[in-house]
N, C-alpha and C positions, 0 to 999 in steps of 0.2 A: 504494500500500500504506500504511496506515495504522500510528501510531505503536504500537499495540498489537497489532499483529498482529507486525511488527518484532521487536518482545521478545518475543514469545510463540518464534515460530521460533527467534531465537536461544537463548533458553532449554531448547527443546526439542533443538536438535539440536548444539546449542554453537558449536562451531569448525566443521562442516565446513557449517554453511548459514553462518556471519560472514565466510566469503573470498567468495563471490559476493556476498553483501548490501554488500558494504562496495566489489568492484567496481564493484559498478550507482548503489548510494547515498552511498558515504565519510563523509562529515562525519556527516549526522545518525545511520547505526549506530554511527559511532566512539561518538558522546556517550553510545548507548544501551548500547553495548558498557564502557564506562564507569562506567554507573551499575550492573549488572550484577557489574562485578567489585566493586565497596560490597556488595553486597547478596549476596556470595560465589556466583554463578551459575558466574561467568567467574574465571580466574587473572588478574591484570591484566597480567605478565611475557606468559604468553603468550598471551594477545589482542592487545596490544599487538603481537609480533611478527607475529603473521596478520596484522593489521589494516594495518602496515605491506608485507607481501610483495604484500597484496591490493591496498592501493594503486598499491603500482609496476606491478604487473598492469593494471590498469587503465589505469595511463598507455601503457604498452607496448601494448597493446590499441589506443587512440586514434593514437598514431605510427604503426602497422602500418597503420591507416585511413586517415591521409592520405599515406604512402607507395603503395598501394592506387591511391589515389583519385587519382595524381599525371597516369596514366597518361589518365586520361577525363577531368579536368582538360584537359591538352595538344589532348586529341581535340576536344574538344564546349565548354571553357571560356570560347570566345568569343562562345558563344548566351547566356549568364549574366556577361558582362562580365570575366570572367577571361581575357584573353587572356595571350600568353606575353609582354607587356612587363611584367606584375604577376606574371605565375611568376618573373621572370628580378629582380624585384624584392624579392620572397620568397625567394628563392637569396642574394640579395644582400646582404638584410639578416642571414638565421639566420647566411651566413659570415662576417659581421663582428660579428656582437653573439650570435648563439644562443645564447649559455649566459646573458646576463641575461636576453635572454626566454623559454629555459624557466625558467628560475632565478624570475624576479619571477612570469613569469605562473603557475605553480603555486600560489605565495599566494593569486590571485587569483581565490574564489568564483564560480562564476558565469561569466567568460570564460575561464579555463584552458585546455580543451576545444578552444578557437580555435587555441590558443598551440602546442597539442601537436599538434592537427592538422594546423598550418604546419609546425614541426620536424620530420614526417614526410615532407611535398609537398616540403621543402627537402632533404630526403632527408639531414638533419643527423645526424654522425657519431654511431651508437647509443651507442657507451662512452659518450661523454659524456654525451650525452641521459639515459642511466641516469644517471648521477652528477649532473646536475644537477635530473633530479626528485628521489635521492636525499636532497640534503640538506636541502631545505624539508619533504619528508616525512618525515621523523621528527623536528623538533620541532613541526609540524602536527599530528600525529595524536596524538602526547604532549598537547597544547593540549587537542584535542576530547576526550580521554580525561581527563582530569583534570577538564573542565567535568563531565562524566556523572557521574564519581565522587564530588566534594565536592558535586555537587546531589544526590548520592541518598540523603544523609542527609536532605534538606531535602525529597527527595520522600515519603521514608519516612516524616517525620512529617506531611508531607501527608497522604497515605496513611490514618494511623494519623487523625488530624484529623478527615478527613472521613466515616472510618467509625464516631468518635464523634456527629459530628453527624449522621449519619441515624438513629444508632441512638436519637439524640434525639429530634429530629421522630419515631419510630419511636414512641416514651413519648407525648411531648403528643399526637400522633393518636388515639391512642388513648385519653388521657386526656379529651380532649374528644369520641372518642366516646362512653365509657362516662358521662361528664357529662352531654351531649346525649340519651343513651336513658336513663338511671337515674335521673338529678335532673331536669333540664329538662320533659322528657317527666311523669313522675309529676308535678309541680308545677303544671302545665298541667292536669292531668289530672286533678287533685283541687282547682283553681282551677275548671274548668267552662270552661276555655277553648277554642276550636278550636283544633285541630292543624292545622299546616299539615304 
């Protein structure tokens, strides 16, 4: 889905298409969610709040999956190199450290997913697990929303910018049409020259 179809949705339907957008995608609607509330589309108090509920959704979601997935793991994990010395490995570590690796791995863009999919196979205590996507989630999504926000002053004069510059090229095109048929043309034309 593209960056402007994104906005366009959330614009349209506000908060109740920005909790599944922000499930599937986080980061980049947060920003877009963001710039939104600059541009008074969104409330930023409560996007914010959606944006956060949706996230922990999201995480809760991904846990449920590798809790899920723990079961066919055990069954079938040794045709994919998973066997139960690397389960029993993964147990071992979320009950000695789990809360800095969901804790760290939620910072982390890109591998998080892994992180929350092990705390689930690890069948790591839910309270907690809430509570430590918790707390990187909300000054995370605070982060991505203030990026959207103070850029969409900067987008808005984009924006405004570049709809001065077409409206320019819009003039000289025309300017050098009406030069090319009115002057050039007659000139030529009362020169005795060929047209091309």
């Amino acid at each position: 889905m593209q960056l402007e179809q994104l906005r366009s949705l959330i614009e349209i339907y506000t908060y109740f298409i920005l909790f599944p957008l922000v499930v599937v995608e986080g980061p980049i609607v947060t920003i877009i969610a963001g710039f939104l509330t600059h541009v008074k589309v969104l409330n930023f108090y409560t996007a914010y709040i959606v944006i956060v509920v949706a996230d922990i959704t999201g995480d809760i979601l991904w846990y449920s999956l590798g809790r899920f997935a723990r079961g066919a793991v055990e069954r079938f994990g040794h045709l994919i190199g998973l066997g139960e010395e690397k389960l029993r490995g993964v147990d071992k570590h979320f009950g000695e450290n789990g809360h800095k690796t969901v804790l760290f791995g939620k910072l982390f863009l890109g591998v998080e997913v892994a992180f929350l999919i092990g705390a689930g196979m690890a069948k790591y205590n839910f309270k907690k697990y809430v509570l430590y996507i918790l707390l990187p989630t909300l000054p995370k999504s605070l982060v991505f929303m203030l990026i959207g926000y103070f850029s969409g002053g900067a987008f808005v004069f984009l924006d405004s910018l570049l709809k001065n510059i077409f409206l320019s090229v819009l003039v000289v095109l025309f300017g050098v049409f009406v030069f090319y048929f009115a002057v050039y043309r007659f000139i030529i034309r009362k020169l005795g020259a060929k047209f091309i």
